[in-house]
N, CA, C and O atoms as a GROMACS GRO file, in nm:
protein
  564
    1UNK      N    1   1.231   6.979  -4.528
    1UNK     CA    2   1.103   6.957  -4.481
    1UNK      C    3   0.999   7.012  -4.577
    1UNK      O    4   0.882   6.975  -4.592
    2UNK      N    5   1.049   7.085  -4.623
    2UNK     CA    6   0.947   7.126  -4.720
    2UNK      C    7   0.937   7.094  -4.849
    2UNK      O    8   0.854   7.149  -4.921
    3UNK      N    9   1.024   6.997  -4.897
    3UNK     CA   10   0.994   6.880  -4.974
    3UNK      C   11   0.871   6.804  -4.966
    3UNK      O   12   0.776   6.788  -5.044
    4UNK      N   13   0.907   6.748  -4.818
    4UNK     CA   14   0.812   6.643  -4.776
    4UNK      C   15   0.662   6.696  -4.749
    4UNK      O   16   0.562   6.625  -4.766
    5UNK      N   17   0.661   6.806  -4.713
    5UNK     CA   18   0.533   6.877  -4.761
    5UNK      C   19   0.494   6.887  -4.819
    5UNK      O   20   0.373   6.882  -4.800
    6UNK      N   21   0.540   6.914  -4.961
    6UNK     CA   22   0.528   6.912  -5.101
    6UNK      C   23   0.466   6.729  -5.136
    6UNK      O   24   0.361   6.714  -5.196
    7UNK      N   25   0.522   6.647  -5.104
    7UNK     CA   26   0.467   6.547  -5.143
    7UNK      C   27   0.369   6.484  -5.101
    7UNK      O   28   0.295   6.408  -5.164
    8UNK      N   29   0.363   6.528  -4.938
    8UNK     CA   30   0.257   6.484  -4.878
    8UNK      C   31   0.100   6.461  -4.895
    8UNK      O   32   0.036   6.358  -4.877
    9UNK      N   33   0.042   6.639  -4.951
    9UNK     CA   34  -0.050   6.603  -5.062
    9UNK      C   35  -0.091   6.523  -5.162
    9UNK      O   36  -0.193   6.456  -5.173
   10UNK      N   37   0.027   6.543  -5.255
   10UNK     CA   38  -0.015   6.486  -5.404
   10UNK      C   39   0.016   6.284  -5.320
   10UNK      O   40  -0.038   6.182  -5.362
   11UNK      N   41   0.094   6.291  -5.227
   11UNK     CA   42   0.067   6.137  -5.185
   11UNK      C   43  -0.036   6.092  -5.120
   11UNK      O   44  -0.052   5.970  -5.131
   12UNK      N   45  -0.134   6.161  -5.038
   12UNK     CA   46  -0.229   6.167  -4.937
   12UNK      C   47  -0.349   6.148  -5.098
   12UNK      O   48  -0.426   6.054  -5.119
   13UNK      N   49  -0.328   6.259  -5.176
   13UNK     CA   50  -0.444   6.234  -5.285
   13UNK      C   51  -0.457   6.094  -5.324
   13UNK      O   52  -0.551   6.015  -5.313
   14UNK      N   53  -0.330   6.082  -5.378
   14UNK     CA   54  -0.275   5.940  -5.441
   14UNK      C   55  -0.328   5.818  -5.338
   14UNK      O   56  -0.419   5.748  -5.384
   15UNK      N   57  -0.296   5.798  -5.250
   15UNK     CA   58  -0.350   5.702  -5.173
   15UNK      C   59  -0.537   5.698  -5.138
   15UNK      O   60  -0.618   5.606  -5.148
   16UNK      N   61  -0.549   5.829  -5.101
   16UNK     CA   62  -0.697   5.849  -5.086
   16UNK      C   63  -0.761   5.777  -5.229
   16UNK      O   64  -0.859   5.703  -5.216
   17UNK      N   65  -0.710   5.798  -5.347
   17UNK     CA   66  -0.802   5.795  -5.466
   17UNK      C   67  -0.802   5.666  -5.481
   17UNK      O   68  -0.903   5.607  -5.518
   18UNK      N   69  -0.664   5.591  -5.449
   18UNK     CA   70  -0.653   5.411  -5.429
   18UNK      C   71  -0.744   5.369  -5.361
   18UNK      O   72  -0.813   5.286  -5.420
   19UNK      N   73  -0.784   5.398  -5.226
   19UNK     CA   74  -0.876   5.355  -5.157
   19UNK      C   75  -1.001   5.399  -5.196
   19UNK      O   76  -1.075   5.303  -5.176
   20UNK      N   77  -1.062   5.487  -5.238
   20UNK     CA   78  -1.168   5.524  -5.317
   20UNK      C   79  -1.214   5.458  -5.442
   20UNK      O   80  -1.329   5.441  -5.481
   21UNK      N   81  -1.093   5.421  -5.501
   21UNK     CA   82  -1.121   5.338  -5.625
   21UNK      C   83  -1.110   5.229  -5.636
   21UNK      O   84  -1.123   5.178  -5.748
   22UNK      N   85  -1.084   5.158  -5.534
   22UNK     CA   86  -1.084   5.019  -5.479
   22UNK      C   87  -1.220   5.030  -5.400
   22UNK      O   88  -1.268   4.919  -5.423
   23UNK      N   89  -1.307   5.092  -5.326
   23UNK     CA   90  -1.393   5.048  -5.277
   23UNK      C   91  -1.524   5.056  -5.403
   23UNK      O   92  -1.620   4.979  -5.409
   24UNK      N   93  -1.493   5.181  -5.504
   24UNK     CA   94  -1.599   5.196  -5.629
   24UNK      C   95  -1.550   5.059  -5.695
   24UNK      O   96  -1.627   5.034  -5.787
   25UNK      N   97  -1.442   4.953  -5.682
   25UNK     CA   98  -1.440   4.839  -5.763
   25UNK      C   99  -1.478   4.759  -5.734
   25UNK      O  100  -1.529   4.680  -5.814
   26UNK      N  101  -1.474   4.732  -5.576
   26UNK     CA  102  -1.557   4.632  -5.522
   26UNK      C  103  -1.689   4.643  -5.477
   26UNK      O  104  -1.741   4.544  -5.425
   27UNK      N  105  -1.762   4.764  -5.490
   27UNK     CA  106  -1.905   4.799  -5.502
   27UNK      C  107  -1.950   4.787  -5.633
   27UNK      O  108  -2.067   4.754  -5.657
   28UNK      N  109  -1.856   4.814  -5.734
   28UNK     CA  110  -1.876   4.768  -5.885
   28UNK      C  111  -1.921   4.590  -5.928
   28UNK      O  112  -2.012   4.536  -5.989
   29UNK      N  113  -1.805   4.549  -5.860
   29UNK     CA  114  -1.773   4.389  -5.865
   29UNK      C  115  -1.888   4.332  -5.743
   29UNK      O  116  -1.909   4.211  -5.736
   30UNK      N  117  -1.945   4.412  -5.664
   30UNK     CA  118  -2.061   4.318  -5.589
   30UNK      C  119  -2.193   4.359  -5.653
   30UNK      O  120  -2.295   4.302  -5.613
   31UNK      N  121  -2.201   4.446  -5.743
   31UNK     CA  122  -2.320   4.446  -5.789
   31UNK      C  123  -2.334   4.366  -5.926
   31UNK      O  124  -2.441   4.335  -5.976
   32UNK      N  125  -2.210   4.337  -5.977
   32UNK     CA  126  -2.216   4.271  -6.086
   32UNK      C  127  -2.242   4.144  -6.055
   32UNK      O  128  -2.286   4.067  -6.141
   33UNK      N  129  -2.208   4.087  -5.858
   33UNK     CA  130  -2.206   3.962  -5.878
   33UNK      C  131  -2.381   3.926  -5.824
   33UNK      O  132  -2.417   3.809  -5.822
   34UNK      N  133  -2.470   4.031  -5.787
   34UNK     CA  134  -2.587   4.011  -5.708
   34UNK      C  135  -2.647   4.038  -5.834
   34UNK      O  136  -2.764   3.999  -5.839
   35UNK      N  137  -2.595   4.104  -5.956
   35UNK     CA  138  -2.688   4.094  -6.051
   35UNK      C  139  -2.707   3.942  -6.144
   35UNK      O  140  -2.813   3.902  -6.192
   36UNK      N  141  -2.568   3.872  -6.150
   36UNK     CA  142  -2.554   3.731  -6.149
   36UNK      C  143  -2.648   3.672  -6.107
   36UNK      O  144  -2.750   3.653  -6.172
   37UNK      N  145  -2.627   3.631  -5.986
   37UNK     CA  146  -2.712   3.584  -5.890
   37UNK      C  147  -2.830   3.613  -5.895
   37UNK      O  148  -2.907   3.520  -5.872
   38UNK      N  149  -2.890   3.740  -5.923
   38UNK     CA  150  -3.022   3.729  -5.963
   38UNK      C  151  -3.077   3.674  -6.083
   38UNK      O  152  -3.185   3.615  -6.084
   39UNK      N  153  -2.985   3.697  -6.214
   39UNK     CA  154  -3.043   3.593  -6.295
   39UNK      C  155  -3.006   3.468  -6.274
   39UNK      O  156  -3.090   3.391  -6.320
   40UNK      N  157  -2.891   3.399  -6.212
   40UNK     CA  158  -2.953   3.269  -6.159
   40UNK      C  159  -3.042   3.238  -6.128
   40UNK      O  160  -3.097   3.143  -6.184
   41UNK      N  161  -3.102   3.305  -6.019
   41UNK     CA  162  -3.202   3.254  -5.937
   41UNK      C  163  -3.343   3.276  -6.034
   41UNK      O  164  -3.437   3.197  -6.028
   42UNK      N  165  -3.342   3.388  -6.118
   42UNK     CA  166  -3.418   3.397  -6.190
   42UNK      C  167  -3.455   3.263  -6.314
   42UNK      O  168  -3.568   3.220  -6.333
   43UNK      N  169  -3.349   3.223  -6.377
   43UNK     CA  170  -3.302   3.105  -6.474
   43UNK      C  171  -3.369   2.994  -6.378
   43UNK      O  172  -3.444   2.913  -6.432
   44UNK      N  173  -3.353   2.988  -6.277
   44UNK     CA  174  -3.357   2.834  -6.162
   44UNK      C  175  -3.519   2.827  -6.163
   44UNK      O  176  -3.582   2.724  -6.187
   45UNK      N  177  -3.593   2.987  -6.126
   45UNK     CA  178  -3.719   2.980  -6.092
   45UNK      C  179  -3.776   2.930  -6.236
   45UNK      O  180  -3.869   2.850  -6.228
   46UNK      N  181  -3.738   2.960  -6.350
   46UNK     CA  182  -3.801   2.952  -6.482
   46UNK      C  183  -3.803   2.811  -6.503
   46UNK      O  184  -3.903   2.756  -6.550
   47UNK      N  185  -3.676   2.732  -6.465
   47UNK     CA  186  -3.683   2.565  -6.481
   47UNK      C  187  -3.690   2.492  -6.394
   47UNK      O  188  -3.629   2.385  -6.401
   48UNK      N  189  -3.773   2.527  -6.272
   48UNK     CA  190  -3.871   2.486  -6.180
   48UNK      C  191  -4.040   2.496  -6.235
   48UNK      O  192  -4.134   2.416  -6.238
   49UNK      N  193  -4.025   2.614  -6.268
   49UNK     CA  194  -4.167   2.636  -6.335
   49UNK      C  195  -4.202   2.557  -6.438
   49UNK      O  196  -4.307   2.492  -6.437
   50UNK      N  197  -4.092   2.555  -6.564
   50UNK     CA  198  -4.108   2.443  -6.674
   50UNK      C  199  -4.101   2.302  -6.628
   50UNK      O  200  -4.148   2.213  -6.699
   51UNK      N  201  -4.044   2.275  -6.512
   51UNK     CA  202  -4.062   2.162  -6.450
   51UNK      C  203  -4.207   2.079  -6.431
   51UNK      O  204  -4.252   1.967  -6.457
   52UNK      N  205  -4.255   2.211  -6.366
   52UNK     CA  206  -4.390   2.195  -6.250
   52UNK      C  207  -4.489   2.136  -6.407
   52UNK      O  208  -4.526   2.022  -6.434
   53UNK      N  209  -4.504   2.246  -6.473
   53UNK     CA  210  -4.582   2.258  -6.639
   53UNK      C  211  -4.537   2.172  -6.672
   53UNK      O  212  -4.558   2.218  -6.784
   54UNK      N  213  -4.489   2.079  -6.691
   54UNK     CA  214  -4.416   1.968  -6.781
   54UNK      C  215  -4.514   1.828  -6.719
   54UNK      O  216  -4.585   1.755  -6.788
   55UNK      N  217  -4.494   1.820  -6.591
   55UNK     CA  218  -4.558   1.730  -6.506
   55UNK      C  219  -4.696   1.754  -6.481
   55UNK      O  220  -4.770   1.656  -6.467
   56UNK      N  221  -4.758   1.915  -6.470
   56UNK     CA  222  -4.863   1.910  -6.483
   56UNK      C  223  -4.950   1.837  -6.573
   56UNK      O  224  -5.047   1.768  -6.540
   57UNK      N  225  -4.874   1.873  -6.770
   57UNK     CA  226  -4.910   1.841  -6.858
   57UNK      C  227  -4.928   1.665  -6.851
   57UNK      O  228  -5.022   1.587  -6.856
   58UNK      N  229  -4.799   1.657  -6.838
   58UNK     CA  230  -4.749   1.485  -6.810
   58UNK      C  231  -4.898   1.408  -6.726
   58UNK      O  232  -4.953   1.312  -6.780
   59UNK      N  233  -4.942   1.457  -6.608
   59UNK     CA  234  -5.049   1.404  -6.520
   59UNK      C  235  -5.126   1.448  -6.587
   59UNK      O  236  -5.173   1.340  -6.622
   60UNK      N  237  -5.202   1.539  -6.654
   60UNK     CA  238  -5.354   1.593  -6.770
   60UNK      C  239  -5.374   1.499  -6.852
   60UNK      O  240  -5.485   1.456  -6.882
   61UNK      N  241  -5.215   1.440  -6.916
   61UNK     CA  242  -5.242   1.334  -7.025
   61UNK      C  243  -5.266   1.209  -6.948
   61UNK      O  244  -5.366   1.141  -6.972
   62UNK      N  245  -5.197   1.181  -6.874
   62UNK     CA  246  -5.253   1.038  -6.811
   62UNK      C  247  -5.384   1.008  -6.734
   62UNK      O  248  -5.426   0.898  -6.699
   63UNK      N  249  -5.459   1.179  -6.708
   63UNK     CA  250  -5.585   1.174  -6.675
   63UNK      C  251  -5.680   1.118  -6.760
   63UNK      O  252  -5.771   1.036  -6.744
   64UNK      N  253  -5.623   1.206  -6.886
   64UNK     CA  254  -5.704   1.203  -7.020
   64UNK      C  255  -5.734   1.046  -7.067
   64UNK      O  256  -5.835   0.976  -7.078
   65UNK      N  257  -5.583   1.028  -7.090
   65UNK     CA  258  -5.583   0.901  -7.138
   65UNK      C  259  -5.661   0.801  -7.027
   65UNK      O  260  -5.744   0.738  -7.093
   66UNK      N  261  -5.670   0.759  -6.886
   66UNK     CA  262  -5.746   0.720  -6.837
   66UNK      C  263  -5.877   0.714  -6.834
   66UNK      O  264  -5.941   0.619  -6.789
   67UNK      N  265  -5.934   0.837  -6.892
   67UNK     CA  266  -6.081   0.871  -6.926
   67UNK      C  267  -6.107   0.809  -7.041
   67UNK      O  268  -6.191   0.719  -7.048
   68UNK      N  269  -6.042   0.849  -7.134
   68UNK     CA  270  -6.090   0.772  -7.279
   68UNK      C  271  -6.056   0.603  -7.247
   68UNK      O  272  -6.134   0.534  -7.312
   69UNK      N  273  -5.975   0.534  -7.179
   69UNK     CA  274  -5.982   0.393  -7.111
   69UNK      C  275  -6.092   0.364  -7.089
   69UNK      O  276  -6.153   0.274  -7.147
   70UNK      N  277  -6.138   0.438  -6.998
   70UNK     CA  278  -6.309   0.421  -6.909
   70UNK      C  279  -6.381   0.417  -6.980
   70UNK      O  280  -6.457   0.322  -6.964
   71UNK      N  281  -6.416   0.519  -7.117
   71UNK     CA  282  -6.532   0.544  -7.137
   71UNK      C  283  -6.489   0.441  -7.282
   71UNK      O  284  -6.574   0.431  -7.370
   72UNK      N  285  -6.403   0.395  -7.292
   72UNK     CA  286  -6.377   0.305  -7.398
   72UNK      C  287  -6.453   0.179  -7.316
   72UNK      O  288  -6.556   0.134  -7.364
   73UNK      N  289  -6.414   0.140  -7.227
   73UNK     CA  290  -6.437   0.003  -7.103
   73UNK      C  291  -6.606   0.007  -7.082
   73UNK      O  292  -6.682  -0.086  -7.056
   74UNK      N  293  -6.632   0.125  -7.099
   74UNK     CA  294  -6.790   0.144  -7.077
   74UNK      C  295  -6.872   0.128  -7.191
   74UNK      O  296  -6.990   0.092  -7.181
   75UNK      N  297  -6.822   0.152  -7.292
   75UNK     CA  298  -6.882   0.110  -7.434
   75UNK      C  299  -6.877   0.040  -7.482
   75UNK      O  300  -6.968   0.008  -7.558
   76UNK      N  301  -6.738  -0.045  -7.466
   76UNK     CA  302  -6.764  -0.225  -7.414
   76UNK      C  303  -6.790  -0.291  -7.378
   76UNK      O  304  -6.803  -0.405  -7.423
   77UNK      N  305  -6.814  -0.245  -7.264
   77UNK     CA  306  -6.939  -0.345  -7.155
   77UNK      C  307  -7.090  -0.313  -7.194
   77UNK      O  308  -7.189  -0.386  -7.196
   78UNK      N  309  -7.074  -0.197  -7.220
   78UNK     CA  310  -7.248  -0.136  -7.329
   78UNK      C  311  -7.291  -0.219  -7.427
   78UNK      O  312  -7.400  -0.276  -7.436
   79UNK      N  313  -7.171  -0.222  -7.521
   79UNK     CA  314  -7.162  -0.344  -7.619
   79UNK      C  315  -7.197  -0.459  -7.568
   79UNK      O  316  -7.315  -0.493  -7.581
   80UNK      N  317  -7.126  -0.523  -7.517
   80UNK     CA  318  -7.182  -0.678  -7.466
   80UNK      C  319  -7.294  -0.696  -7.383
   80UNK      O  320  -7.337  -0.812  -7.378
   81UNK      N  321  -7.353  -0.607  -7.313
   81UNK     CA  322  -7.473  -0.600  -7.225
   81UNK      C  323  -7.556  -0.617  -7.390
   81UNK      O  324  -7.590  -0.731  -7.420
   82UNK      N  325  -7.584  -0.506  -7.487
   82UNK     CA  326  -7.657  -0.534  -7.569
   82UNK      C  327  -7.666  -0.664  -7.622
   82UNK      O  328  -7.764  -0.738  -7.626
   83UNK      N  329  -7.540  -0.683  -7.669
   83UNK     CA  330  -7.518  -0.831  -7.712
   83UNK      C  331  -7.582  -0.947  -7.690
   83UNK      O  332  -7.641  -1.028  -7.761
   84UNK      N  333  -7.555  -0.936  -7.568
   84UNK     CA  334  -7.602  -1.003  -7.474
   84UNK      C  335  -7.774  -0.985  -7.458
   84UNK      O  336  -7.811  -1.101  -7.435
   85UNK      N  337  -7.862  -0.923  -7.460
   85UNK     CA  338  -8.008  -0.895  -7.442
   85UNK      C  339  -8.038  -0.917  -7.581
   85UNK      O  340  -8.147  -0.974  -7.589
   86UNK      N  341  -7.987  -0.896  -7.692
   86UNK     CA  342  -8.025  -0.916  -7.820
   86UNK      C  343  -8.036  -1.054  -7.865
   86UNK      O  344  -8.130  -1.098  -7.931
   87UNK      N  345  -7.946  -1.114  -7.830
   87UNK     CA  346  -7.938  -1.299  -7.845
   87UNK      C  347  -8.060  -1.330  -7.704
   87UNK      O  348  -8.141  -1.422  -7.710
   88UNK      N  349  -8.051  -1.245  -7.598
   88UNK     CA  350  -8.171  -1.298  -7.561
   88UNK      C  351  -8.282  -1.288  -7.620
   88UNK      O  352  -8.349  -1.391  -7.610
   89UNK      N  353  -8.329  -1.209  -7.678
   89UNK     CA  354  -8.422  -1.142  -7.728
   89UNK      C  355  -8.488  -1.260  -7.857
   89UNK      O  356  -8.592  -1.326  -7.850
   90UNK      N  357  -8.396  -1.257  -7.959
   90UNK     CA  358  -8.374  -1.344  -8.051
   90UNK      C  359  -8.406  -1.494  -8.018
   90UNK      O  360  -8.473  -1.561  -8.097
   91UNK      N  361  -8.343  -1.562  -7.869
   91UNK     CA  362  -8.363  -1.666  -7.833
   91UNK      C  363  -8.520  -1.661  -7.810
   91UNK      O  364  -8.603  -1.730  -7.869
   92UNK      N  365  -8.545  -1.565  -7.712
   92UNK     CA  366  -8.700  -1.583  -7.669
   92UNK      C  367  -8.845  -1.615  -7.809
   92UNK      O  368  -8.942  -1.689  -7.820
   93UNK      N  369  -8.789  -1.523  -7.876
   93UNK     CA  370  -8.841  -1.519  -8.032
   93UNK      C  371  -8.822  -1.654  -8.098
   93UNK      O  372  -8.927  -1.692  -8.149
   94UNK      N  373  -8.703  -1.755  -8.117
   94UNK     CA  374  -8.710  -1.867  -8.152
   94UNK      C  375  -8.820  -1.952  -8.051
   94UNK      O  376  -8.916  -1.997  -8.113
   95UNK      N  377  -8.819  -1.972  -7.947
   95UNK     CA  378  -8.847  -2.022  -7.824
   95UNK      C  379  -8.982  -2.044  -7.884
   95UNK      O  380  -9.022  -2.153  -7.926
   96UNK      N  381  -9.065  -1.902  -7.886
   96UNK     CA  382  -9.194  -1.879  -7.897
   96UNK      C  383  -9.232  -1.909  -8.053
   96UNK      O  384  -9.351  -1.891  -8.079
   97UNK      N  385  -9.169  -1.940  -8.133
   97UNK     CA  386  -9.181  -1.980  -8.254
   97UNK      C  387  -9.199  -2.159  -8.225
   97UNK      O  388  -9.279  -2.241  -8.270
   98UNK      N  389  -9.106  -2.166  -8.146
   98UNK     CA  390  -9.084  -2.336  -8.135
   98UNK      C  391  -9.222  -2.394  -8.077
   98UNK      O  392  -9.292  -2.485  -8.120
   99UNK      N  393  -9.241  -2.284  -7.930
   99UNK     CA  394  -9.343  -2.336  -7.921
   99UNK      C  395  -9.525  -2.376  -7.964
   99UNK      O  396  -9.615  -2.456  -7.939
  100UNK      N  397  -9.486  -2.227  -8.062
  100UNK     CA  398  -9.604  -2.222  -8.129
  100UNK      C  399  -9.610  -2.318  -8.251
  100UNK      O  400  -9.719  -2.341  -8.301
  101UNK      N  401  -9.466  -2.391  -8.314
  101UNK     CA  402  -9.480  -2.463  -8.410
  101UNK      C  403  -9.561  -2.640  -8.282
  101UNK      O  404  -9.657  -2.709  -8.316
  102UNK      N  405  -9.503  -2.655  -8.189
  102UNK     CA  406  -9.514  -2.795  -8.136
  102UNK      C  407  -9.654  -2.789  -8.123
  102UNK      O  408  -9.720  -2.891  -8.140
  103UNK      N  409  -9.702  -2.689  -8.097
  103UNK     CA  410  -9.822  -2.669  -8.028
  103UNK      C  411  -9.957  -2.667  -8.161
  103UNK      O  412 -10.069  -2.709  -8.132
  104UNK      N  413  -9.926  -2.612  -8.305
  104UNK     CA  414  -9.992  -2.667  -8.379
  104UNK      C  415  -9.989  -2.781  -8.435
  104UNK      O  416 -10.084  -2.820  -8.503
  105UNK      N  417  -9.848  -2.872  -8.410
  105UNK     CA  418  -9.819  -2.993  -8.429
  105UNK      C  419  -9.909  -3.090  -8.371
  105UNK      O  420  -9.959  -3.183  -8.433
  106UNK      N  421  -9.928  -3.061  -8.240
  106UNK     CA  422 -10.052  -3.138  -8.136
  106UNK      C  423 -10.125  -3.143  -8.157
  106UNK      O  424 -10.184  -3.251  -8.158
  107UNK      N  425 -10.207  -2.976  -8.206
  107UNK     CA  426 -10.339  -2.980  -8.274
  107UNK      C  427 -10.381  -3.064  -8.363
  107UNK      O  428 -10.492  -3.118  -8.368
  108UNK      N  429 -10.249  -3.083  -8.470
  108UNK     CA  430 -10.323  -3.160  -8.573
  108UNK      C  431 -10.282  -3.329  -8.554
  108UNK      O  432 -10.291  -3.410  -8.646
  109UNK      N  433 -10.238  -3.360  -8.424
  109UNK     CA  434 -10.272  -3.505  -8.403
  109UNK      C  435 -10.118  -3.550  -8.379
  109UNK      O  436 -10.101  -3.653  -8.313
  110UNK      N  437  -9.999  -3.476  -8.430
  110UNK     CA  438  -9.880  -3.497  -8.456
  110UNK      C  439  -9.794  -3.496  -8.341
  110UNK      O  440  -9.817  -3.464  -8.224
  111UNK      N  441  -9.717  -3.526  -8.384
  111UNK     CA  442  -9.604  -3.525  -8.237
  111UNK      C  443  -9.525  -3.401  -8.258
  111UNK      O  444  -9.527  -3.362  -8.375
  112UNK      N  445  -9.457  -3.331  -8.177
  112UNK     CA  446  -9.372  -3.228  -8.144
  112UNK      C  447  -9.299  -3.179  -8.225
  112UNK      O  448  -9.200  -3.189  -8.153
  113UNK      N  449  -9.241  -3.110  -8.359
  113UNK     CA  450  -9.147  -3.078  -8.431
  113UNK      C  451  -9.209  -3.188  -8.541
  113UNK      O  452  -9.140  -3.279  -8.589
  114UNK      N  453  -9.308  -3.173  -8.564
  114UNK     CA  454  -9.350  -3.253  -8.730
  114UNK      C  455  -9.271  -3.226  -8.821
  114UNK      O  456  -9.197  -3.310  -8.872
  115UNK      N  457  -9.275  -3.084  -8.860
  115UNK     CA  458  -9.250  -3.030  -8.963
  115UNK      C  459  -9.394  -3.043  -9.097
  115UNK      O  460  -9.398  -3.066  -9.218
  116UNK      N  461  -9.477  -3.018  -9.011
  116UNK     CA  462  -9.578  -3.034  -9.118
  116UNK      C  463  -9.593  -2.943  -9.232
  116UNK      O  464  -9.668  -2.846  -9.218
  117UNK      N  465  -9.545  -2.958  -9.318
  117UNK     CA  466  -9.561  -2.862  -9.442
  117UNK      C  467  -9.645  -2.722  -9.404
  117UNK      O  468  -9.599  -2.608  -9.409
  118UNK      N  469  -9.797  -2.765  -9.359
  118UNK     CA  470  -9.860  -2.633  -9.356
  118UNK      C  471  -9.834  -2.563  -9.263
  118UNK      O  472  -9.832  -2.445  -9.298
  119UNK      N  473  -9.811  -2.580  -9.151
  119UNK     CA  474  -9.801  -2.492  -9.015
  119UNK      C  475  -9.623  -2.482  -9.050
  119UNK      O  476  -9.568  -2.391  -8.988
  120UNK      N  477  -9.542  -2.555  -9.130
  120UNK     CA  478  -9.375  -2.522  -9.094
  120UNK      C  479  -9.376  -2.389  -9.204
  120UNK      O  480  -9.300  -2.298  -9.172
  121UNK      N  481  -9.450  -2.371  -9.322
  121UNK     CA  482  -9.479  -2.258  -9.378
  121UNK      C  483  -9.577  -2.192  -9.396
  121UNK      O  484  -9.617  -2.148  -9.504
  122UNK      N  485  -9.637  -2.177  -9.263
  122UNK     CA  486  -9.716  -2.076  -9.216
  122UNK      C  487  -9.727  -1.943  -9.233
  122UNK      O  488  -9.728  -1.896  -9.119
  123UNK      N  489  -9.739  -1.841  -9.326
  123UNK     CA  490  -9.734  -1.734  -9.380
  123UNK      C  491  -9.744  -1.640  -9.226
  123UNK      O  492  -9.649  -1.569  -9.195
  124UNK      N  493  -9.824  -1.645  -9.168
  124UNK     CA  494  -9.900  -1.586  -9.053
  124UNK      C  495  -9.782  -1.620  -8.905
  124UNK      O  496  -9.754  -1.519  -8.840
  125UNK      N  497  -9.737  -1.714  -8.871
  125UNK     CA  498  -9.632  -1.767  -8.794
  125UNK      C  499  -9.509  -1.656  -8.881
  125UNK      O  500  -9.492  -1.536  -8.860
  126UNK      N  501  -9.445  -1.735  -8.973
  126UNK     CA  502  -9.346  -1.737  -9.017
  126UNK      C  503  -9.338  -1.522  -9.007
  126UNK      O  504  -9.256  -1.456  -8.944
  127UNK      N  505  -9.420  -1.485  -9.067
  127UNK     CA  506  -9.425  -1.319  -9.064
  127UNK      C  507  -9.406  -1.274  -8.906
  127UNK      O  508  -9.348  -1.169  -8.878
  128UNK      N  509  -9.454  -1.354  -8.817
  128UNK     CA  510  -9.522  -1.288  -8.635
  128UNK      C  511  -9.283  -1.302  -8.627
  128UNK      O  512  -9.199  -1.221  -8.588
  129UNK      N  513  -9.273  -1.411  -8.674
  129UNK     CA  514  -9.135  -1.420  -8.611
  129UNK      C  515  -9.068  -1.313  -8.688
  129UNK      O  516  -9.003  -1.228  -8.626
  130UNK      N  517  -9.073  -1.310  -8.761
  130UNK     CA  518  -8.970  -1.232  -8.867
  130UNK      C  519  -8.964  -1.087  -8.774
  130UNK      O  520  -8.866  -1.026  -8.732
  131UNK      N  521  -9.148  -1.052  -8.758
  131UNK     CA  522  -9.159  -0.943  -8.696
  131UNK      C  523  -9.124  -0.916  -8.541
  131UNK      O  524  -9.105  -0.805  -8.491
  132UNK      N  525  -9.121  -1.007  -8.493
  132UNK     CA  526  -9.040  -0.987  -8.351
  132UNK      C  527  -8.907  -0.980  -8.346
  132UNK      O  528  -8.836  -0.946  -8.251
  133UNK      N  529  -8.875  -1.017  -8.463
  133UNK     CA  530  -8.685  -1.047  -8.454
  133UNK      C  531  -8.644  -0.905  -8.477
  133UNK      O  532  -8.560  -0.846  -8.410
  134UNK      N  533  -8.740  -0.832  -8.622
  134UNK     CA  534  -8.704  -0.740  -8.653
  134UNK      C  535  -8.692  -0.654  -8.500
  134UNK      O  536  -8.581  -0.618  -8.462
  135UNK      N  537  -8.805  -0.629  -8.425
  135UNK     CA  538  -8.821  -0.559  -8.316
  135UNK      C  539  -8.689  -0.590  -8.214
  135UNK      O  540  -8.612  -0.504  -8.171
  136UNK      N  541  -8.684  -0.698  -8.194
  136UNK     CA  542  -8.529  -0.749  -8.102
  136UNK      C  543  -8.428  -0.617  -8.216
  136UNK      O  544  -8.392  -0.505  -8.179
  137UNK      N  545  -8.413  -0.665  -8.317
  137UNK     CA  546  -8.310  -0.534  -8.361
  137UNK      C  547  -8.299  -0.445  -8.359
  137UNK      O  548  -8.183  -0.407  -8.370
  138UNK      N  549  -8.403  -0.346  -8.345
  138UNK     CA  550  -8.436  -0.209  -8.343
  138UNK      C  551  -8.410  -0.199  -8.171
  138UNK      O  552  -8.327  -0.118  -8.130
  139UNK      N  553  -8.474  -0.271  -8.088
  139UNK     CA  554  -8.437  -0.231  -7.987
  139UNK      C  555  -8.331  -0.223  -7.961
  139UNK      O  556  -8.278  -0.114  -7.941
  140UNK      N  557  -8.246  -0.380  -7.949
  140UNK     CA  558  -8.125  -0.354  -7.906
  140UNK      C  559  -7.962  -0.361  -7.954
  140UNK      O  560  -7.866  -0.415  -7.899
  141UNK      N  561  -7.969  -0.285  -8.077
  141UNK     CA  562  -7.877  -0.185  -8.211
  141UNK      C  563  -7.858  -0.060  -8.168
  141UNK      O  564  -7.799   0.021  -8.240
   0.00000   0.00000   0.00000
């Protein structure tokens, strides 16, 4: 019996230190695995975030690019509105040339679009148009 006394200790240690060092391994091994897991979750949040930023960027440019569309579409239609008032402009200016040529045509006994030498090179006419046309350009350039 006093053998078994003798061993009882150093076996009671022996087992105690198994179970002791099995629970420091699996308190070892669960912190290694929650530290895992936290940089997962950490890694996951980072390429959610680069996600979000990616698409943010992605929608900024298609804002962008929509804006410069518009204001391209608006400076085209700016364009042709001018265009457009300048050939009016120009027309009205022939118009009033035309009519001022028929109208000295009458005066001098003639019919409509003579072409009478003196009034078709009319220094005084011919300058009034030049000078309204010029003005049609300045305005609408």
């Amino acid at each position: 019996m006093d053998k078994i006394n003798q061993l009882t200790l150093p076996a009671t240690i022996l087992i105690a230190s198994i179970i002791l060092g099995g629970f420091y391994y699996f308190s070892e091994v669960s912190k290694e695995k929650s530290i895992e897991r936290q940089q997962q979750i950490e890694i996951q949040a980072k390429t959610e975030a680069d996600k979000v930023k990616a698409e943010q960027n992605k929608t900024q440019q298609q804002i962008d690019l929509q804006a410069k569309a518009n204001q391209e579409y608006i400076k085209l239609q700016a364009n042709k509105v001018r265009q457009a008032n300048l050939s009016a402009c120009l027309k009205t200016v022939e118009d009033n040339y035309q009519a001022n040529f028929n109208d000295y045509c009458i005066l001098e006994g003639k019919e409509p679009n003579c072409k009478s030498i003196k009034i078709y090179h009319n220094e005084d006419v011919l300058a009034t148009e030049k000078n309204e046309k010029e003005d049609c350009y300045k305005q609408y350039k």
